[in-house]
SERO-4910 file (N, C-alpha, C, O; in steps of 0.05 Angstrom, whole numbers):
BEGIN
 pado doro    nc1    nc2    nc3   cac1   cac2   cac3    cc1    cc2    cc3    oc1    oc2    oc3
  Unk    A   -136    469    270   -152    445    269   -166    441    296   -187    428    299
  Unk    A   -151    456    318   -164    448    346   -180    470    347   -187    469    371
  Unk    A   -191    487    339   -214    501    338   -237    497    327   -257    507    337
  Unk    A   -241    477    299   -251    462    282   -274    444    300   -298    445    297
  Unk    A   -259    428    320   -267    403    334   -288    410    348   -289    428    365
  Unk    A   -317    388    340   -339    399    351   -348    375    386   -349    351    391
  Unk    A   -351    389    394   -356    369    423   -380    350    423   -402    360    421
  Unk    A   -379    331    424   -396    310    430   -421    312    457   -413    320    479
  Unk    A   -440    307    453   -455    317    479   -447    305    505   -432    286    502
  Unk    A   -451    310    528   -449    294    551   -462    272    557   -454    250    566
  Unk    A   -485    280    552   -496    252    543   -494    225    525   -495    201    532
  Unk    A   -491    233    503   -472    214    491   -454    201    496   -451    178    487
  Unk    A   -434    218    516   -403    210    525   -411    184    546   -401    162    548
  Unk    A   -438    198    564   -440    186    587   -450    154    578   -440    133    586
  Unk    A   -471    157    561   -483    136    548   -456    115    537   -459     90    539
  Unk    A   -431    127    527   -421    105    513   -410     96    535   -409     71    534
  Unk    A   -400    107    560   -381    104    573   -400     76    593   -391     54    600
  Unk    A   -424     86    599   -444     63    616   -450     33    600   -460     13    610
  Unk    A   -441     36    568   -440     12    557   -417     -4    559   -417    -29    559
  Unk    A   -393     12    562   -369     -1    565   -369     -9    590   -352    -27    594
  Unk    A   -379     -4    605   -382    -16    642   -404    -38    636   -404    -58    652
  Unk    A   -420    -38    617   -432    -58    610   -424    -84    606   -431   -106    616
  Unk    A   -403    -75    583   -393    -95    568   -374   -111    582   -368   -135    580
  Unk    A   -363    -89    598   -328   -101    621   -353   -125    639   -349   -149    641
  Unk    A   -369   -116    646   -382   -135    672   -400   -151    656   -416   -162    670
  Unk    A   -403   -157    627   -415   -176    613   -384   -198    605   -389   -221    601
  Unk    A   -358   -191    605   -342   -204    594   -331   -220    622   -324   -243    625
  Unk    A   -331   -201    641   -324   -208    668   -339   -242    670   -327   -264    670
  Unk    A   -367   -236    670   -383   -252    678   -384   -281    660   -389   -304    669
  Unk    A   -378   -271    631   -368   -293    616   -341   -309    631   -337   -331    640
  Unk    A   -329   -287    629   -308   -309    623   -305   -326    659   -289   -345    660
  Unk    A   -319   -320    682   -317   -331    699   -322   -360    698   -311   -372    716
  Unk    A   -339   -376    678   -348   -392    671   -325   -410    676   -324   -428    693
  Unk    A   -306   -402    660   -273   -415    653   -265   -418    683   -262   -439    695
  Unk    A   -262   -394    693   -255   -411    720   -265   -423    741   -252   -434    759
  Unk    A   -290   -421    739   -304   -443    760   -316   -461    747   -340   -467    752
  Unk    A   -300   -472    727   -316   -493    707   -310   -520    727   -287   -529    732
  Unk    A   -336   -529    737   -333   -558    741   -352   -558    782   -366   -575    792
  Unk    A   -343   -535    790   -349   -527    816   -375   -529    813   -387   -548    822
  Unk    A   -389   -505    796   -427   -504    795   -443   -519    781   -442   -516    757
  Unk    A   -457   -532    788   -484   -540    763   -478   -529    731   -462   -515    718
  Unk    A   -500   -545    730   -499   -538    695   -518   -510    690   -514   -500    668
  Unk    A   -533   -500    702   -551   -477    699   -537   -461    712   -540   -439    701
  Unk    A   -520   -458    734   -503   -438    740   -473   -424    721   -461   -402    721
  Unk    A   -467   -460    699   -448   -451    677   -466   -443    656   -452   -431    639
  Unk    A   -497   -445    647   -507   -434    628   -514   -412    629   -519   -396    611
  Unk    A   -516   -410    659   -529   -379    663   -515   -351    650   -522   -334    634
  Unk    A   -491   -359    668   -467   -342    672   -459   -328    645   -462   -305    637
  Unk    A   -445   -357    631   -437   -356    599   -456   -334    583   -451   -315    569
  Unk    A   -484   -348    594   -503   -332    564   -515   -306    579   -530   -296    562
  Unk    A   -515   -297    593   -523   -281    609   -492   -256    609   -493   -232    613
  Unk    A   -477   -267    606   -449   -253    597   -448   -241    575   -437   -220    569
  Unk    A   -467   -262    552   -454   -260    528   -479   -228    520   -474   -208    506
  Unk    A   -499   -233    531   -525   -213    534   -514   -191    543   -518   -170    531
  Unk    A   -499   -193    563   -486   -163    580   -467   -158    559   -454   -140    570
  Unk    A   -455   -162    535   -430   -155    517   -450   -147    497   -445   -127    484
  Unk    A   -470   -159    491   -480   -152    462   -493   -129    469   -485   -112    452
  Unk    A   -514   -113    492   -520    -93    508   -499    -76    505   -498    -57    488
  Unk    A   -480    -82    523   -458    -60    516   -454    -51    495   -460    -28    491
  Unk    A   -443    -64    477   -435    -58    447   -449    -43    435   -439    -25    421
  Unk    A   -478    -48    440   -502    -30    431   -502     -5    444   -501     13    428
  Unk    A   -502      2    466   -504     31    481   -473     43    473   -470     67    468
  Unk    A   -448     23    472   -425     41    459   -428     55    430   -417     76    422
  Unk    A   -446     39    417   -450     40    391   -459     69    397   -442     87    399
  Unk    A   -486     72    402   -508     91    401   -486    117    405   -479    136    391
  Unk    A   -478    108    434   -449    132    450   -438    147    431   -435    172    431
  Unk    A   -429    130    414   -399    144    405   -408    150    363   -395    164    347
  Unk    A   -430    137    357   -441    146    330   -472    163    334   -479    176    314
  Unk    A   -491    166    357   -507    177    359   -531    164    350   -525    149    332
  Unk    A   -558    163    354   -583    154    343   -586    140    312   -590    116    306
  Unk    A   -581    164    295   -578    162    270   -551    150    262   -552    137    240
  Unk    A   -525    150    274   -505    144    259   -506    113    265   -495     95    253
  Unk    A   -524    112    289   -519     77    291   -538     57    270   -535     33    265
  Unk    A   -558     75    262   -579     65    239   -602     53    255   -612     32    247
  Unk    A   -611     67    279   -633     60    281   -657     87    276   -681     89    280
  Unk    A   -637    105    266   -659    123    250   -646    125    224   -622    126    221
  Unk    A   -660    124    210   -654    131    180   -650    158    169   -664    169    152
  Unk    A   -629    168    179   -638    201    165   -600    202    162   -584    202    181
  Unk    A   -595    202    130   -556    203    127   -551    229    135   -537    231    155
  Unk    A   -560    252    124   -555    283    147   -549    275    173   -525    274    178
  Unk    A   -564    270    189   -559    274    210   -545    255    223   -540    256    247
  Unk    A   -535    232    206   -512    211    222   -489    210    209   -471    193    212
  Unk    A   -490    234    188   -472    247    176   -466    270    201   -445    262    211
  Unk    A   -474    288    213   -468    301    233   -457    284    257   -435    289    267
  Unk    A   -473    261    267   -470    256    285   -441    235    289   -429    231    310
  Unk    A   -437    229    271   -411    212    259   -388    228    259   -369    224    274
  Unk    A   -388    251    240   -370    267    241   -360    280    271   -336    279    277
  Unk    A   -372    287    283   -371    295    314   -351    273    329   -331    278    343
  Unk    A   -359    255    323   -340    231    345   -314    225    331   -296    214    342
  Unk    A   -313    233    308   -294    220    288   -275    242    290   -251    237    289
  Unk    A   -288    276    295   -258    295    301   -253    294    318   -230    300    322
  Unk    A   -266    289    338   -255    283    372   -242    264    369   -225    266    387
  Unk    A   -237    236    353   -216    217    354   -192    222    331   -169    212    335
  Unk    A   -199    237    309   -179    245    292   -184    231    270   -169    232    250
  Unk    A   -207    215    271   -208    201    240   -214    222    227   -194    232    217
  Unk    A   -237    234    224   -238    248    203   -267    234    174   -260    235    151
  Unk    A   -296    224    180   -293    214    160   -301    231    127   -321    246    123
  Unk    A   -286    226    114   -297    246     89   -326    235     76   -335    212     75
  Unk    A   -337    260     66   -362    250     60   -362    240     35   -346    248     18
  Unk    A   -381    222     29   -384    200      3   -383    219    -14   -368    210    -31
  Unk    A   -391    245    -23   -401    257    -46   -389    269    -54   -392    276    -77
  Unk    A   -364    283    -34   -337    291    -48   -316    281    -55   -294    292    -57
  Unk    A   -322    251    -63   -297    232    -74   -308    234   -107   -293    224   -125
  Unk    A   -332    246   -113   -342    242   -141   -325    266   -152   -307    253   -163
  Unk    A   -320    284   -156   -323    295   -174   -291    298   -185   -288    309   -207
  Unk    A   -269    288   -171   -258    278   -183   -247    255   -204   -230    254   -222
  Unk    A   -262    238   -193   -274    216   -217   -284    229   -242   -274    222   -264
  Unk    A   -306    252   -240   -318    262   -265   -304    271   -282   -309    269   -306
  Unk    A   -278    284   -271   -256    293   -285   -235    275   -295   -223    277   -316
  Unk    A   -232    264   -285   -220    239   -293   -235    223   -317   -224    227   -339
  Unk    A   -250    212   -319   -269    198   -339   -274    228   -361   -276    224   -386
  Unk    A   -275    243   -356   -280    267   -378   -245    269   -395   -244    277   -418
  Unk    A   -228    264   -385   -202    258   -396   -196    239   -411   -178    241   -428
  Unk    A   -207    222   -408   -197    203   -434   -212    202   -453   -236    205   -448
  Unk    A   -203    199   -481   -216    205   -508   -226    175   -501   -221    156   -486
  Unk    A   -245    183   -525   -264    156   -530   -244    140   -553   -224    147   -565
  Unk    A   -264    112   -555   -232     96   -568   -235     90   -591   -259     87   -596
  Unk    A   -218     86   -611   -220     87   -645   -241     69   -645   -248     56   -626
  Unk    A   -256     69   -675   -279     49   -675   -256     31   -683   -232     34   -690
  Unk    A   -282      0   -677   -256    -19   -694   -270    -31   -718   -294    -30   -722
  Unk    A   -253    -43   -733   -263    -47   -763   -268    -90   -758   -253   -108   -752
  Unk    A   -289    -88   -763   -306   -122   -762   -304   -127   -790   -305   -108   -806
  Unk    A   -301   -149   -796   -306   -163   -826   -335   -185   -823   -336   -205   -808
  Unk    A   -355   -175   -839   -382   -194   -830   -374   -211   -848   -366   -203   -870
  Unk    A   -374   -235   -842   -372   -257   -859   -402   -265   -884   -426   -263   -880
  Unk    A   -391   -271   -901   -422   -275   -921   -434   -300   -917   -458   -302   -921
  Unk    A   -421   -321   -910   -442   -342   -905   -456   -348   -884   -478   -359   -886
  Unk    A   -444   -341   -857   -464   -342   -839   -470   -307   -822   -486   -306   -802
  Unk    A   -460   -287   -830   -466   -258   -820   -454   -248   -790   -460   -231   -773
  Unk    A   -437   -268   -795   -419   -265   -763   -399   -240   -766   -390   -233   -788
  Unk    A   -394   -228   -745   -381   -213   -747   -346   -224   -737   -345   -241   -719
  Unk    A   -321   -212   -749   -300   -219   -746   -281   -199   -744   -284   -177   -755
  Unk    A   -260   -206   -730   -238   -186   -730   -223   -180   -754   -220   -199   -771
  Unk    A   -209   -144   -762   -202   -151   -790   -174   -155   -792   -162   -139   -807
  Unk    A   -160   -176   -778   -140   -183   -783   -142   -216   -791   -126   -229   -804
  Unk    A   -165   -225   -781   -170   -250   -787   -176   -265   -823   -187   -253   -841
  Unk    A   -165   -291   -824   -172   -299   -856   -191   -313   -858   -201   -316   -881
  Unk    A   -205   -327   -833   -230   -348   -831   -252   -331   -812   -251   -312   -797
  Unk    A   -268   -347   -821   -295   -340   -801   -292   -356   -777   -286   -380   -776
  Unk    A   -296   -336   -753   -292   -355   -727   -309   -375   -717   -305   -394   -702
  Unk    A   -337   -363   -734   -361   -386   -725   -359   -402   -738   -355   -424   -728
  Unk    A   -359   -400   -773   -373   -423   -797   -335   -433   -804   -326   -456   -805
  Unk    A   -325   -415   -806   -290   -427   -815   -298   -420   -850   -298   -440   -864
  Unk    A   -304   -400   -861   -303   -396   -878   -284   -377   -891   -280   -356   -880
  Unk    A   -272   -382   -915   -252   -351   -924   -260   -328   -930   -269   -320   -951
  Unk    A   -255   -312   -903   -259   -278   -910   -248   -268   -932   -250   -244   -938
***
């Protein structure tokens, strides 16, 4: 299996890794808020907070890109290739993910196994043309005797 495992580019690695320094000094910066709450102005606690919260959502994004690639993060549309680029990060962590299209065809076989199911026998009623079960003695719509 350790021969299998395809390497992630350096760039990528580097990219996810400069988001997570992102994110640490976007959460940093948040949460400083908490402790110097009351010391600074009110634009020095709005700053901080939302300007934190900007430096985490940034991050998150360049980890994203990092560790699923262009395509796997969906800002290109192409499933090949964020099917490649997904798989790559996923044997370097050990997930593994299986692809959508080989979970079918066991299903096909499965659904090709079960017989189809006896017909069932309806009693149409004659005064109003309803159809009824044939264990029944009335009509379910009109209440008439089958």
């Amino acid at each position: 299996m350790a021969g299998s495992r395809k390497s992630v580019s350096p760039d990528r690695q580097a990219l996810y890794y400069v988001g997570m320094a992102i994110f640490a000094f976007g959460l940093v910066s948040f949460l400083s808020v908490f402790v110097t709450f009351g010391r600074g102005g009110m634009s020095s606690f709005a700053g901080r907070g939302f300007g934190g919260m900007i430096f985490m959502m940034v991050g998150q994004f360049l980890m994203r890109i990092g560790s699923r690639g262009w395509a796997g993060s969906g800002l290109i549309l192409d499933p090949d290739r964020a099917r490649r680029e997904i798989g790559q990060w996923d044997q370097l962590t050990g997930k593994g993910i299986p692809d959508q299209r080989s979970g079918t065809e066991p299903l096909r076989d499965l659904e090709a196994s079960f017989d189809p199911p006896d017909p069932a026998i309806k009693l149409r009623c004659r005064n109003c043309q309803m159809l009824n079960e044939e264990y029944a003695n009335f009509c379910s719509h009109c209440g008439t005797a089958l």
